[in-house]
Each structure stands twice: as C-alpha cells, then as structure tokens.
C-alpha positions as CSV (number, residue, x, y, z in Angstrom):
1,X,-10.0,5.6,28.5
2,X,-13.1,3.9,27.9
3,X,-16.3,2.2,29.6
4,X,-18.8,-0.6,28.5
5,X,-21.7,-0.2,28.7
6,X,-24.2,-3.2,27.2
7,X,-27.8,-1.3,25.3
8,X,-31.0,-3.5,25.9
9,X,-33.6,-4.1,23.3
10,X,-36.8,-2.3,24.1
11,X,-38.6,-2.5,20.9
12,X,-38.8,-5.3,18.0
13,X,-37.9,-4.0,14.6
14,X,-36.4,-0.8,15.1
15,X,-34.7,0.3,12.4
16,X,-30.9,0.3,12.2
17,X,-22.2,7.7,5.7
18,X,-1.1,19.1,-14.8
19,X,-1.1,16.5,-16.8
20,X,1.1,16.2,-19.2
21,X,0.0,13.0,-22.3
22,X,2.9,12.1,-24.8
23,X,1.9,9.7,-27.4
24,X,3.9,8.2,-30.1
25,X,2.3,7.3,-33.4
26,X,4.2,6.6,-36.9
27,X,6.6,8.9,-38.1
28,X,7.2,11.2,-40.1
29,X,9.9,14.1,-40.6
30,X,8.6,17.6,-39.0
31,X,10.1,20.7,-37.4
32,X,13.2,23.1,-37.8
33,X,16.1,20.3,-38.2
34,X,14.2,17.2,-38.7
35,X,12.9,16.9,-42.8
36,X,15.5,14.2,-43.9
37,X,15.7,11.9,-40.6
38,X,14.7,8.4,-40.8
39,X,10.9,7.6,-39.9
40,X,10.9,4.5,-36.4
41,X,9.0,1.7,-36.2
42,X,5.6,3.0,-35.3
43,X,3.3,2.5,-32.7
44,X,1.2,4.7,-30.9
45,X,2.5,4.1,-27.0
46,X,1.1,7.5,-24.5
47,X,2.5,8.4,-21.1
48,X,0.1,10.1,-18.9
49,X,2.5,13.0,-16.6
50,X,0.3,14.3,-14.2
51,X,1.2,17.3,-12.7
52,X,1.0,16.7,-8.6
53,X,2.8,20.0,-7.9
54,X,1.9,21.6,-4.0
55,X,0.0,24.5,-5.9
56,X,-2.9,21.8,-7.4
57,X,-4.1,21.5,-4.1
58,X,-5.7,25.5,-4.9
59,X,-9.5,25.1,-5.3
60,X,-11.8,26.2,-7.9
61,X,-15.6,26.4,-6.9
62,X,-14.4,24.9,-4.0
63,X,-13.0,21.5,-5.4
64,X,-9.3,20.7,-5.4
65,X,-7.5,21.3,-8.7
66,X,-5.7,17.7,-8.2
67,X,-9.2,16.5,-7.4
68,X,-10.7,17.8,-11.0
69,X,-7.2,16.6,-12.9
70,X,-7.8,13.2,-11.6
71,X,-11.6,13.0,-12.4
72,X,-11.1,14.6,-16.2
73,X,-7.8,12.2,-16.7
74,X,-9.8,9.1,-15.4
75,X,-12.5,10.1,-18.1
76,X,-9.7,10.1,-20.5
77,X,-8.4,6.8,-19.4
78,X,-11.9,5.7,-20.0
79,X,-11.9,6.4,-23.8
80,X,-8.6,5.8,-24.8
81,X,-8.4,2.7,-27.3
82,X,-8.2,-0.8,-25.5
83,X,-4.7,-1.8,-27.8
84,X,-3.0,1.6,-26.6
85,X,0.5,1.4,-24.9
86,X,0.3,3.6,-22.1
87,X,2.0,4.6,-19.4
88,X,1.7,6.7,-16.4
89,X,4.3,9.7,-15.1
90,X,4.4,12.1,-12.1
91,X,5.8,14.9,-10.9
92,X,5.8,16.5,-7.7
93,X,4.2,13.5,-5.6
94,X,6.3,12.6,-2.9
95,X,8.9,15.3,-1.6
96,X,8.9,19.3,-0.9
97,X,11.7,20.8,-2.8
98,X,12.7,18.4,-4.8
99,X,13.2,18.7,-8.6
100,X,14.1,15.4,-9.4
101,X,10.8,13.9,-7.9
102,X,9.7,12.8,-11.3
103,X,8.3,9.0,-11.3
104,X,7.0,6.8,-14.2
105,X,4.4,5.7,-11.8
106,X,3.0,2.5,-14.3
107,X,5.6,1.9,-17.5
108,X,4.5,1.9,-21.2
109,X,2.4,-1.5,-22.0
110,X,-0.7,-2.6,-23.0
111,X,-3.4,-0.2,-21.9
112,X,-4.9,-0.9,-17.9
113,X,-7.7,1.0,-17.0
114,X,-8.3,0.0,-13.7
115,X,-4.4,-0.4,-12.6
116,X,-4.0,3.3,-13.9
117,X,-6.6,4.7,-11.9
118,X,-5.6,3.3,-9.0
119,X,-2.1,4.3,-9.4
120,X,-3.6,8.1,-10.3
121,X,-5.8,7.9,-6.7
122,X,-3.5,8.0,-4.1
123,X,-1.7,10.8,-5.5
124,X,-0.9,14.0,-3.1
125,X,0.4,17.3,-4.7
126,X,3.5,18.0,-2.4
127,X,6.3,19.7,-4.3
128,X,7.5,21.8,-7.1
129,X,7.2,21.9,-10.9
130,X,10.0,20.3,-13.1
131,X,7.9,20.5,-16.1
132,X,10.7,20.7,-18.5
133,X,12.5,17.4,-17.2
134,X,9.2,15.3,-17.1
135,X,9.0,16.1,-20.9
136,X,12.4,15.7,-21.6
137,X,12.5,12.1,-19.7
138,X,9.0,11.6,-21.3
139,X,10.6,12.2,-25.2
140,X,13.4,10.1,-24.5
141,X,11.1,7.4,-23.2
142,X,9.3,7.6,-26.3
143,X,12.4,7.7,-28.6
144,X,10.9,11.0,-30.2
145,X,14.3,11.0,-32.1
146,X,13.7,8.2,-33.9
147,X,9.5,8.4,-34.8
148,X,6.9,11.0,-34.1
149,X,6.0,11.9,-30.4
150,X,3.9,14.3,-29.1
151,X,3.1,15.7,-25.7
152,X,-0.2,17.1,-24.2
153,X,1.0,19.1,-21.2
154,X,-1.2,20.3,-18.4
155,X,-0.3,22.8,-16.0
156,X,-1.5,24.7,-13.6
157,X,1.6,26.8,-13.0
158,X,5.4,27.8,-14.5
159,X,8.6,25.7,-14.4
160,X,9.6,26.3,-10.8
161,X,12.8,24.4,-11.2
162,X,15.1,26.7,-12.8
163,X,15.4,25.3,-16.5
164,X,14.1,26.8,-19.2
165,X,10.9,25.5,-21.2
166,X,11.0,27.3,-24.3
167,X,14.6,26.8,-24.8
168,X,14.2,23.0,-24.3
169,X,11.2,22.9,-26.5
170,X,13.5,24.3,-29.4
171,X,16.2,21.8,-28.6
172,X,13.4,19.0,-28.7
173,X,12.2,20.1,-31.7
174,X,15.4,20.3,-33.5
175,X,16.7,16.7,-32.4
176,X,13.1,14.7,-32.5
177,X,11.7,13.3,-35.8
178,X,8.6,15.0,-35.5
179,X,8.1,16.5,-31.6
180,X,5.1,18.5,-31.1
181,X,4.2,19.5,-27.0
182,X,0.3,20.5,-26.6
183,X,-0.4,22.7,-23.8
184,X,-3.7,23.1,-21.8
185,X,-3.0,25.9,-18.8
186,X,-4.9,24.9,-16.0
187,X,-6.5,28.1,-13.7
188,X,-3.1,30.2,-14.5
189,X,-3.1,33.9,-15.4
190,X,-2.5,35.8,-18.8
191,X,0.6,35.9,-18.3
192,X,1.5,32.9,-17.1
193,X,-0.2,31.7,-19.8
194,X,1.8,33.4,-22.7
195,X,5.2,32.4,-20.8
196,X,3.7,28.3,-21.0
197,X,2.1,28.8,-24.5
198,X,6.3,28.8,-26.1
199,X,6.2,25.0,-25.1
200,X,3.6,24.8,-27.7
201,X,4.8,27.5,-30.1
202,X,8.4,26.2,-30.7
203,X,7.1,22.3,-31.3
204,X,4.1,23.8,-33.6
205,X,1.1,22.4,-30.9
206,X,-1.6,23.7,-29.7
207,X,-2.1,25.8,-26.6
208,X,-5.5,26.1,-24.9
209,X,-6.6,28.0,-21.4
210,X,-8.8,25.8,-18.9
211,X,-10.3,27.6,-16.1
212,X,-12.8,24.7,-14.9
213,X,-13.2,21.0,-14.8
214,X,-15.7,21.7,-18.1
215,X,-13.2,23.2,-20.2
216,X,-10.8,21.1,-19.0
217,X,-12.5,18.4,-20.6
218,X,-13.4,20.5,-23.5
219,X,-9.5,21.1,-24.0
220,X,-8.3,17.9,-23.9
221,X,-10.9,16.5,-26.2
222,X,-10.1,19.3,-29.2
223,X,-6.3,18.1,-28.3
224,X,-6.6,14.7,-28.8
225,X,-9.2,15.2,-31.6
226,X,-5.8,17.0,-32.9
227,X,-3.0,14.0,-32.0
228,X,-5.7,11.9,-34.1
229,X,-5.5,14.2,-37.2
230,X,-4.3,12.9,-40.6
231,X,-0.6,14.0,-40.8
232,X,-0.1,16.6,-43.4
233,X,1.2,15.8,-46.9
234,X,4.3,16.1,-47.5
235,X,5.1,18.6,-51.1
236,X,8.0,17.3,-52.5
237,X,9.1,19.6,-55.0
238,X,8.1,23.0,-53.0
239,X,9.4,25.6,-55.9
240,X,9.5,29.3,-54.7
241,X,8.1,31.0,-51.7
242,X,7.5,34.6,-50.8
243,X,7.9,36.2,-47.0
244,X,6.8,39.5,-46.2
245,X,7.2,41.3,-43.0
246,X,7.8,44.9,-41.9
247,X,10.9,46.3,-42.8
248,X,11.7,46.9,-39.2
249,X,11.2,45.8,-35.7
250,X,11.6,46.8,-32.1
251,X,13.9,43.9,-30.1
252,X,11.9,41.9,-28.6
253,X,8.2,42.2,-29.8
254,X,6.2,40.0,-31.7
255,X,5.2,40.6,-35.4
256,X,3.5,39.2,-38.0
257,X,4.5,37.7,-41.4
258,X,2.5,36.6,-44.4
259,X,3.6,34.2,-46.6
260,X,3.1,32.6,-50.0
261,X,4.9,28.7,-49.8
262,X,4.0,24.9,-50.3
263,X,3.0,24.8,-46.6
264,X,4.6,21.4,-46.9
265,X,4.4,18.8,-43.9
266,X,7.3,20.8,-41.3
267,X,7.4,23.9,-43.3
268,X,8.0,26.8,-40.9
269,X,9.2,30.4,-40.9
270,X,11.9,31.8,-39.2
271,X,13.7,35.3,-38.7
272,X,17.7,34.9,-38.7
273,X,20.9,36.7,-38.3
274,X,21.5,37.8,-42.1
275,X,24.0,36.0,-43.9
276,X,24.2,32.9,-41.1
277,X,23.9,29.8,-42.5
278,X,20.2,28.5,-43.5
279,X,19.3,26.2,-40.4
280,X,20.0,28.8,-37.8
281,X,17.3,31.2,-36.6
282,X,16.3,33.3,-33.5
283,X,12.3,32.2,-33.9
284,X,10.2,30.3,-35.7
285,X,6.7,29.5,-36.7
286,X,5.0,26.5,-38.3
287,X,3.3,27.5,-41.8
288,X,0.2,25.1,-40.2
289,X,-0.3,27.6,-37.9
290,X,-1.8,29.9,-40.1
291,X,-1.0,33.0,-42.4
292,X,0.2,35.5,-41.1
293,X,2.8,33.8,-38.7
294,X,3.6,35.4,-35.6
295,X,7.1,35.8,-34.9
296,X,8.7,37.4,-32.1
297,X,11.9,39.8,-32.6
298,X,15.2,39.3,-31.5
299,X,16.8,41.0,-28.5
300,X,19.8,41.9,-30.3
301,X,19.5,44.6,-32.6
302,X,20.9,44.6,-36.2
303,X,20.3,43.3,-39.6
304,X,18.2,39.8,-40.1
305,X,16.2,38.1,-42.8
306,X,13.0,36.6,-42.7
307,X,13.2,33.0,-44.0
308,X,10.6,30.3,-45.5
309,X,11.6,26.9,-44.8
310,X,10.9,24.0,-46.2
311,X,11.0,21.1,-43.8
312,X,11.4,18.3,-46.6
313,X,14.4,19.5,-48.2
314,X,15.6,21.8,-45.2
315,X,16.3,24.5,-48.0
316,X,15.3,27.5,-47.7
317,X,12.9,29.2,-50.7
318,X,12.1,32.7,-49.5
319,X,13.7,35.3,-48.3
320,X,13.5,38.9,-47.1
321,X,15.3,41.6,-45.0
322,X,14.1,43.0,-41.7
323,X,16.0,45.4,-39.2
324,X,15.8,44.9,-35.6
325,X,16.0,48.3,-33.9
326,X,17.1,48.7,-30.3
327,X,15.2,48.9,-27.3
328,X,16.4,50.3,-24.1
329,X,15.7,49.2,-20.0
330,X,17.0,49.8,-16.2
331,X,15.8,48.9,-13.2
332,X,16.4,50.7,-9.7
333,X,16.4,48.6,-6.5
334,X,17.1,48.9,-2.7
335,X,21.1,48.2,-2.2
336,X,19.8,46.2,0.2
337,X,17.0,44.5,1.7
338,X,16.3,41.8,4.6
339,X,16.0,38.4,3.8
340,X,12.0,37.6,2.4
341,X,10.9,41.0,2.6
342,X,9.0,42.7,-0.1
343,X,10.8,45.6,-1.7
344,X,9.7,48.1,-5.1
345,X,12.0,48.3,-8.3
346,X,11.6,51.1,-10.0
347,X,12.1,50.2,-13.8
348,X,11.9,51.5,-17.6
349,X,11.5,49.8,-20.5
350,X,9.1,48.8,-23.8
351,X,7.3,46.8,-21.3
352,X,5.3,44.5,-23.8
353,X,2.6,41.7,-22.4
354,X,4.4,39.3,-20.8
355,X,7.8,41.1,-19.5
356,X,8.6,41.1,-16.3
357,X,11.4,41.8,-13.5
358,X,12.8,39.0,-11.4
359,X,15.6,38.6,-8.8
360,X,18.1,35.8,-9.3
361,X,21.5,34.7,-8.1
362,X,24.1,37.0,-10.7
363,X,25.2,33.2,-12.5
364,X,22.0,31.9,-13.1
365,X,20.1,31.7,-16.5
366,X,18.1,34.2,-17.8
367,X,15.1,32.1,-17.7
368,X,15.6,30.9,-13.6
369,X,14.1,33.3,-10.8
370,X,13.3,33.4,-6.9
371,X,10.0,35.3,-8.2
372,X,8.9,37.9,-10.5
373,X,6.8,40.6,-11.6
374,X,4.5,41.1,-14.4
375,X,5.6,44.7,-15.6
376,X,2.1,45.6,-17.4
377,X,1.0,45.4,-13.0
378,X,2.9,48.9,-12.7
379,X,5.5,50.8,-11.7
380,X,7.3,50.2,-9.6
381,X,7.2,46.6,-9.1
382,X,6.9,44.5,-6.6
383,X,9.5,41.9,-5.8
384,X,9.8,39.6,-2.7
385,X,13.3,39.1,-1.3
386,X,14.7,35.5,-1.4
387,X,15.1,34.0,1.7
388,X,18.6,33.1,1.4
389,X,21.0,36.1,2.6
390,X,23.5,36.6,-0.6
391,X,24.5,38.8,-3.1
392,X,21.8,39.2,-6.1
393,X,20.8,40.6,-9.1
394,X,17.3,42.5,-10.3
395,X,16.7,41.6,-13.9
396,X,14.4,43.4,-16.6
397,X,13.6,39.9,-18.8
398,X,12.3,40.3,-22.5
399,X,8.6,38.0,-21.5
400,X,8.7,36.8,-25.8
401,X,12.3,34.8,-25.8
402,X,13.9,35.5,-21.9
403,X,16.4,37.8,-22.6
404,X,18.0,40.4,-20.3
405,X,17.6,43.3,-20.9
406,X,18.6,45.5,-17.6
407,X,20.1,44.0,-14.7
408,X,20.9,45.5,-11.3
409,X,23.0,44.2,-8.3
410,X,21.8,43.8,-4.6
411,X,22.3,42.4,-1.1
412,X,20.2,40.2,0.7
413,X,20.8,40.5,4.3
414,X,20.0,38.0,7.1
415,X,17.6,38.1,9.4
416,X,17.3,36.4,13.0
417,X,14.0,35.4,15.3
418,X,13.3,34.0,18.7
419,X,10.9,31.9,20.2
420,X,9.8,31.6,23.6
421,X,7.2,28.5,24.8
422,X,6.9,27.2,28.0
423,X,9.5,24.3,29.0
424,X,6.8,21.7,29.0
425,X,2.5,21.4,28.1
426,X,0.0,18.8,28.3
427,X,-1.1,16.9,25.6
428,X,-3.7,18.8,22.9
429,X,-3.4,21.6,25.4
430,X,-3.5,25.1,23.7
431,X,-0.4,28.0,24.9
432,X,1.0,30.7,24.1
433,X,4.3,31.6,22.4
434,X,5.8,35.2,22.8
435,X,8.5,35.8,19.8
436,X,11.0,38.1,17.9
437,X,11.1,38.4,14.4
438,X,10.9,39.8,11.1
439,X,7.0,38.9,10.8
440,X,6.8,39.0,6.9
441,X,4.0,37.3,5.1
442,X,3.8,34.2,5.1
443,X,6.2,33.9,8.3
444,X,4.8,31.3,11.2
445,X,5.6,30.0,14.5
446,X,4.7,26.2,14.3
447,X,5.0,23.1,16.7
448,X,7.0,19.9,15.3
449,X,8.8,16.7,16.1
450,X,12.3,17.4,17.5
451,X,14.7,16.8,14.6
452,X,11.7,16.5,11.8
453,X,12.1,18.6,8.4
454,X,12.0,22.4,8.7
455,X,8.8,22.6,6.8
456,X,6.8,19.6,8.5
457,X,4.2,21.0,11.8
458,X,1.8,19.6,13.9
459,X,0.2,23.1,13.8
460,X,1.1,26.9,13.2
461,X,0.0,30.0,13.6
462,X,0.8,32.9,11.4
463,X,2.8,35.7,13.0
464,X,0.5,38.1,11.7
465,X,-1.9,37.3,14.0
466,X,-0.1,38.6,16.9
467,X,2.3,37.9,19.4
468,X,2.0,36.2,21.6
469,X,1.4,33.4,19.1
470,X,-1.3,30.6,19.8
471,X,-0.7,27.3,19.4
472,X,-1.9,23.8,20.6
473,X,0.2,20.8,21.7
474,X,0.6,17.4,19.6
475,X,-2.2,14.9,21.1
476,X,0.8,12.2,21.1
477,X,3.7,13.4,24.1
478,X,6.9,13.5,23.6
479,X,9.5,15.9,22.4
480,X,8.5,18.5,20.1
481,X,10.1,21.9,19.1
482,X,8.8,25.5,18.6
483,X,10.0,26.9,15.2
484,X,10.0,30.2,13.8
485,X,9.9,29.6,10.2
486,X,10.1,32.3,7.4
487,X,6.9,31.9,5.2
488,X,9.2,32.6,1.7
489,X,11.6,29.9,1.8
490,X,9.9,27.9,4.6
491,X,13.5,28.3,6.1
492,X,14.3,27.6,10.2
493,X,15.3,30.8,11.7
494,X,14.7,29.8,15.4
495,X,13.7,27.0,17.4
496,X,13.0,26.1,21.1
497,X,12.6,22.8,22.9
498,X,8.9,22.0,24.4
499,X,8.3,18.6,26.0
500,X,4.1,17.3,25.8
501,X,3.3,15.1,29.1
502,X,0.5,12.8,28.3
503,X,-2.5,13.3,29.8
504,X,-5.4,10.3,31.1
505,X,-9.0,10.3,31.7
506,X,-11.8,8.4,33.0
507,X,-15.4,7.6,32.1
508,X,-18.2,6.3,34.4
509,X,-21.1,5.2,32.4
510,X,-24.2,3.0,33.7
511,X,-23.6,-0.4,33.6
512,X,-26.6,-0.7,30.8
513,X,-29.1,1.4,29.6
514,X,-32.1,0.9,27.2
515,X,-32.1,1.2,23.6
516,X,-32.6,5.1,22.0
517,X,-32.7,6.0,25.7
518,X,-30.9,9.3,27.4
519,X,-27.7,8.5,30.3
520,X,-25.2,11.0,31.9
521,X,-21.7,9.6,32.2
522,X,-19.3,11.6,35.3
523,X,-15.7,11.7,33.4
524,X,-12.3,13.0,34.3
525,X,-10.2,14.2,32.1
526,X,-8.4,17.7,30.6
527,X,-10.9,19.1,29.3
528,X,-9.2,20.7,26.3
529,X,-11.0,22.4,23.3
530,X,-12.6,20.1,21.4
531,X,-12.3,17.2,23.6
532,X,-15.6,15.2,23.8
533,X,-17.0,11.8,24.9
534,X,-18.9,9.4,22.9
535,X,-20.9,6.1,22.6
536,X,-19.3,3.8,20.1
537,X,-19.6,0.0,19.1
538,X,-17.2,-2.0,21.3
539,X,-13.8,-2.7,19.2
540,X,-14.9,-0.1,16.3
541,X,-11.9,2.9,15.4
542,X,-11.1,5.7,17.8
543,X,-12.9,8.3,15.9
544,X,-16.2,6.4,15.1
545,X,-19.0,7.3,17.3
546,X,-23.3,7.0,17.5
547,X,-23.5,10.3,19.5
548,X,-21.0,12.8,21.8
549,X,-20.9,15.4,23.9
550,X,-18.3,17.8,24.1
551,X,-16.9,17.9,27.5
552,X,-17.1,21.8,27.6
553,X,-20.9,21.3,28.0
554,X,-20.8,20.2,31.8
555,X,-20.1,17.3,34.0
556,X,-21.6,15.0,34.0
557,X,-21.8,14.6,29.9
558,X,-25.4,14.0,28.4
559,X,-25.2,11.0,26.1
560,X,-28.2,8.7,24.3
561,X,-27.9,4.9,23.6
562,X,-27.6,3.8,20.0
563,X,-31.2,2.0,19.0
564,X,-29.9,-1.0,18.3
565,X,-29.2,-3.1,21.2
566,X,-25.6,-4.9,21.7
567,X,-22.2,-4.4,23.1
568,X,-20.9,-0.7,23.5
569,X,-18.4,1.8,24.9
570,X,-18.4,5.2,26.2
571,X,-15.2,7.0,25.6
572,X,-13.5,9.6,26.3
C-alpha cells in the first residue's frame, strides 16, 4: 500500500526515458508441366508471410531474429511501388503447437505502408513452422495456376510440421503456370540449409544464406532485383539438344550434366526411369540455372535416361542413358530407451552432405521426424527420444530427395516424476521443491495457474540445477500448481497443488518533505527478494518511480524527494 507525501518547492527554476514474399506478375508458361497452359490476367499482387515461428526469438549480436525480420521487412515495405497489391501472411503467431496457425494478417489490395507495419509490430514468435502450408495457401491465394507467382521465403529454420517441402515444391511447380519459390535461410546451418535450398531448386529460384540483419537486406534486394527481371524468351522452334552425364551414378548423390539446347523460357533437365513416358522424372534442373546442371540421383537403382526438356512444347530433344548403381545403409539402436532421453545409433552408409538419421512413428513419411542427426557429425549419432512412449522406427534418410534408406524398429518407454512443494506460500515468496524424475535436458519444475496449458509458467527452474528445485511464488494469490514438465515434448508428467496467500504492507512517509531533499520511510511488509519502495507521482503506473530502495537495505528505507515540487506517493 501506499503513502502521500506532498514535495515543497525550494528553489525557482529547477530543472525537471522468416518471411516468406509471393508476388504475382503476368504470365507466362514455365516449369516441368506447365509450357502449353493458358497465361491469367496479370497483375503483380505480393503477400508478405512472415515467419513468427518460437525459434525467431534466438538472437544474433544480441538482437532478436523477429526483431531484425521486422526492421529489414519494414525497409522493404518502404520501397515497394505505391500501385502494388499486397498483402500480409503469418505463421506461427498466436498458439504453441499448432500447425494450422497460419493467418493472412492484412488481405491482398492496394499497397498500405503504414497499416502493414503496424500489423507486422505486435507480432510474437510462439509456435512451430508450417512453411509448406503458408506457401501452398499463399499460391492458391495468388491463383499461381492460372498466371505467374512467385515466392520469396525466409526462414530461419526446417518445416517442423511434418509435410514435405521439396515434394510440395515439385507438385507446385508442375500444376502452377509459372511457380518459382526464392529462399533466403536466415541464421541456419549448412545443412539445414541444403535441406531448404530444394524449395528453391525444384521451382528454378534462387537460394541465398543470411547470417545478419546486413545480408539479410543484401539477400532480399538481389531477390527482388531478380522477381523484377525480364522474363526469358521464349524459342519456339528448339531443334535438337545434346545431354551429357556420367555413365553411372551412386543412388542418391548429386551429379552434374552439361548440355547443349535452346535454353528456352522453362527448359529444364531431368533424369528419368528409362523408357517412362516423357513428363515423368525423379529430378530436375532449370537450363537458367546454368551449365552444367546439377542433378541429384535416384534412390532406386537401375537403368535411367538423362533428358532435355523443352518447356514450350513439353517434348523432349535430348537424350542419354545413365545407370544408377546401389548404395547400401543400417542403422543399430537401443531396443529401448526412456521417454526424451538421448540415446547413440550406430549407422553405415554413403553418408553424403546433408543425410541424416531421424526417429519417427513406423507410418509416417519419409520426410516427417521427432528430430535428427546430421550424419557428416559422426558416428554414432546422436538422437533424442520423443517424448511420447510408443513404438518407433530409426531411419537412415537419403538428405538429396528423402528417401529411406535403412530403418530400424524401437520402443519408447514411459517415464513418471514427482513433485513435492509446500501446501501453501506467500505471495512472490521464493521455496523449495524436492522432486523425482528423469532430469533430462531441458526437463523443469515450474509454477502455473491451476488448470492452465501444460507449457504456460509463472516461473521454472531447470532440474539440472539441483534438487531441491527453487522457485518463487506468483505475486497475484490464488491457486497455482507445481509441474514437472519434460523439457522435449514440454509434456505434464507430474503436478502438485500449491495455494499463494496474499500478502500486505505498509508505508509511513513524512507528511512533506522539500524538493531534491533526503527522508526515511518505516514500512512493513514481506520483505521478499527484490521487493523495494519507491517515490512516485500520485496516480502514475505501479512500476513508475523517481527513486527506490530495496527493502533488503534496512528499515527504515532511505528515499530522496523528486525536484520538482507537487503531489506524490511513497509505495511499497
């Protein structure tokens, strides 16, 4: 509770604190099954996606990730043309766990600067990554079947929502007009990197690596300096091409193939099951590109071709034979591990740059994972247990295309905890919590509103930091709970109740005091850590303040008088 106090003048005149960009411009017929559809009705209309995932709250030179996004994306905003039709998309936003938080946070219309950016403000990176939906919903939204669309994605992590990006960029690029997804990775490893880059491979875009505000900016100027490019003309009697690769290839890894063609508007080359019809392929690569192309083999060994394409005519003009020659894997794990424990797998395989080994459910895709490992990090690997008891399998995944190559059944089994508070604490008190559990990392005992979400707190403390935990009550009473909660997962595995009493205090400040001059003020009160009184302006916020003194320094508490005379409080 608080005190007035009234401060008398003394003196005269003394003086007084991710994103993802589709845009839509004229079209034209481009990629693998889309030379002889019909061109739309123009327009250029862009949708901003900004990726508000939980991991863009990570920090580079000590600046929040979202906090750089939304400063380079306003800059964008800034020099986009004033006729644009633009619109604004998010993902991630508003809910934990959720992959259908995707939002069209302003629809496509005339371009608003100023109702953008304060749409893009407020935003708070909470959940997961659903990349592949917010460009699917963002390609529909443009119509990309019916004109040209394309799609400047950044992010600063993988699809964590168990689709498959590079198998939806393919599908994209077969059924839009001309579909082409640009990819900036924002702060993500090599790897991670050449796993994101297919979204730009398969739709013949461009992928660039950020690593800073600065090159954020310098990527998405070179990619919209690239959206802004003439399109390329389209050669309408093509005439022969020539392909030439190596006559064989190990499954799986990438190669390269020169080629002699029209390099005609959508002209690609592709490697195919020999003697399946001419639009079918395994891989692909757009002739703009370059020369050589870089394909990447099948997993399937056997006989294939190596194909030029023209786009215009969808007929094929060269052609040449190339053997895919088989390449072998296993992988060894635990029968059994606990729930969210990390475990070694023991594997063998070609181990090219991006493969890797994950653990998934036995009917999921080859592309969906709990998590993985990188298998040019060593051997064995290191794999962290999902935190859903069940039946499992380990995978060896082909990093160029997602195929299986080894897989390997295994249990999951359940794990329990305990948690023992007091029955009852004051208000911001601290305590102590003595537990039982499996203490992995990440694993922490928190303090939350009875009945709230498993993953929401007051506070926590990590269970590696010993037991008994330490903890320190709500400021509001009421009844609250103590939860053990296991770090992968963020999944309940015990709770107990605690009831917070409210606690009161009292201040006992002069009556007045002079301007800039020094008063003590008896209190009484808890005293907890960090508990402090203060002088304040009468009526301002609870948190404002001229000066404090924590109560841990002594009673009674040294305080001085703001200089400018008038109407105050001292407050506990």
């Amino acid at each position: 509770m608080g005190g007035r106090m009234r401060i008398s003048r003394v003196l005269t005149g003394v003086p007084l604190v991710w994103l993802v960009l589709l845009l839509s411009l004229p079209a034209s017929a481009a990629g693998p099954a889309a030379a002889k559809k019909t061109q739309g009705d123009g327009g250029n209309p862009l949708v901003l996606i900004l990726d508000a995932s939980g991991s863009m709250w990570g920090q580079i030179g000590g600046k929040a990730k979202i906090v750089i996004a939304k400063e380079v994306v306003n800059e964008l905003i800034d020099g986009l043309p004033a006729d644009l039709e633009v619109g604004l998309s998010v993902y991630g936003h508003r809910r934990e766990k959720d992959c259908a938080d995707i939002e069209m946070l302003v629809p496509i219309g005339r371009l608003d600067r100023a109702g953008m950016k304060a749409k893009i403000a407020p935003i708070k990176p909470k959940g997961k990554t659903p990349l592949s939906d917010a460009v699917k919903q963002a390609a529909e939204a443009l119509r990309f079947t019916e004109r040209r669309a394309t799609v400047i994605l950044v992010s600063d992590g993988l699809e964590t929502c168990h689709a498959d990006p590079c198998a939806l960029a393919a599908e994209l690029a077969r059924a839009g007009v001309d579909f082409k997804v640009h990819v900036i990775g924002f702060d993500i490893s090599r790897e991670d990197q050449g796993r994101l880059r297919c979204l730009a491979d398969k739709t013949g875009g461009l992928f660039l690596a950020a690593s800073d505000a600065q090159s954020l900016r310098a990527a998405l100027s070179q990619t919209m300096a690239k959206v802004q490019e003439p399109l390329p003309p389209v050669v309408e009697d093509p005439g022969a091409a020539k392909v030439q690769g190596p006559p064989s290839v190990a499954a799986g890894s990438a190669f390269e193939v020169s080629w002699e063609g029209p390099d005609s508007r959508g002209d690609y080359i592709a490697i195919a099951v020999k003697g399946s019809r001419d639009h079918e392929y395994k891989d692909y690569a757009y002739t703009e590109r370059g020369n050589p192309s870089h394909l990447v083999a099948p997993g399937d060994p056997g006989p294939f071709e190596l194909r030029y394409v023209h786009a215009h005519t969808t007929r094929v003009i060269g052609r040449a034979d190339i053997q895919v020659t088989p390449v072998q894997a296993s992988v060894q794990p635990p029968a059994e591990v606990p729930a969210a424990s990390e475990f070694q797998v023991a594997w063998q395989g070609p181990a090219y740059e991006i493969d890797y080994l994950t653990i998934a459910e036995p009917s999921s895709p080859a592309g969906t994972y709990d998590n993985y490992a990188y298998t040019r990090h060593g051997n064995p690997a290191k794999l962290t247990a999902p935190a859903e008891p069940g039946r499992y399998e380990v995978r060896y995944i082909l990093g160029n295309g997602t195929l299986i190559l080894a897989r390997s059944p295994m249990t999951i089994g359940a794990v329990s905890a305990q948690v023992q508070p007091p029955e009852s604490v004051n208000a911001a008190a601290k305590f102590q919590v003595s537990w039982q559990g499996p203490s992995n990392e990440g694993d922490y005992l928190s303090v939350a509103k009875a009945g709230s979400p498993d993953g929401s707190y007051d506070n926590y403390a990590y269970t590696k930091n010993g037991n008994p935990a330490k903890l320190t009550a709500p400021a509001e009473a009421g009844q609250y709970e103590v939860r053990y909660i296991q770090g992968h997962g963020t999944r309940l595995l015990a709770k107990a109740p605690l009831a917070v009493q409210a606690v009161s205090a009292q201040v006992q400040p002069p009556e007045s005091v002079n301007a800039a001059a020094k008063f003590q003020v008896s209190w009484e009160g808890p005293n907890n850590e960090g508990d402090y009184l203060s002088v304040a302006k009468a009526g301002a916020e609870d948190g404002s303040y001229d000066n404090y003194a924590y109560s841990k320094n002594g009673n009674p508490a040294k305080l001085t008088a703001p200089a400018e005379a008038g109407q105050y409080e001292v407050r506990y």
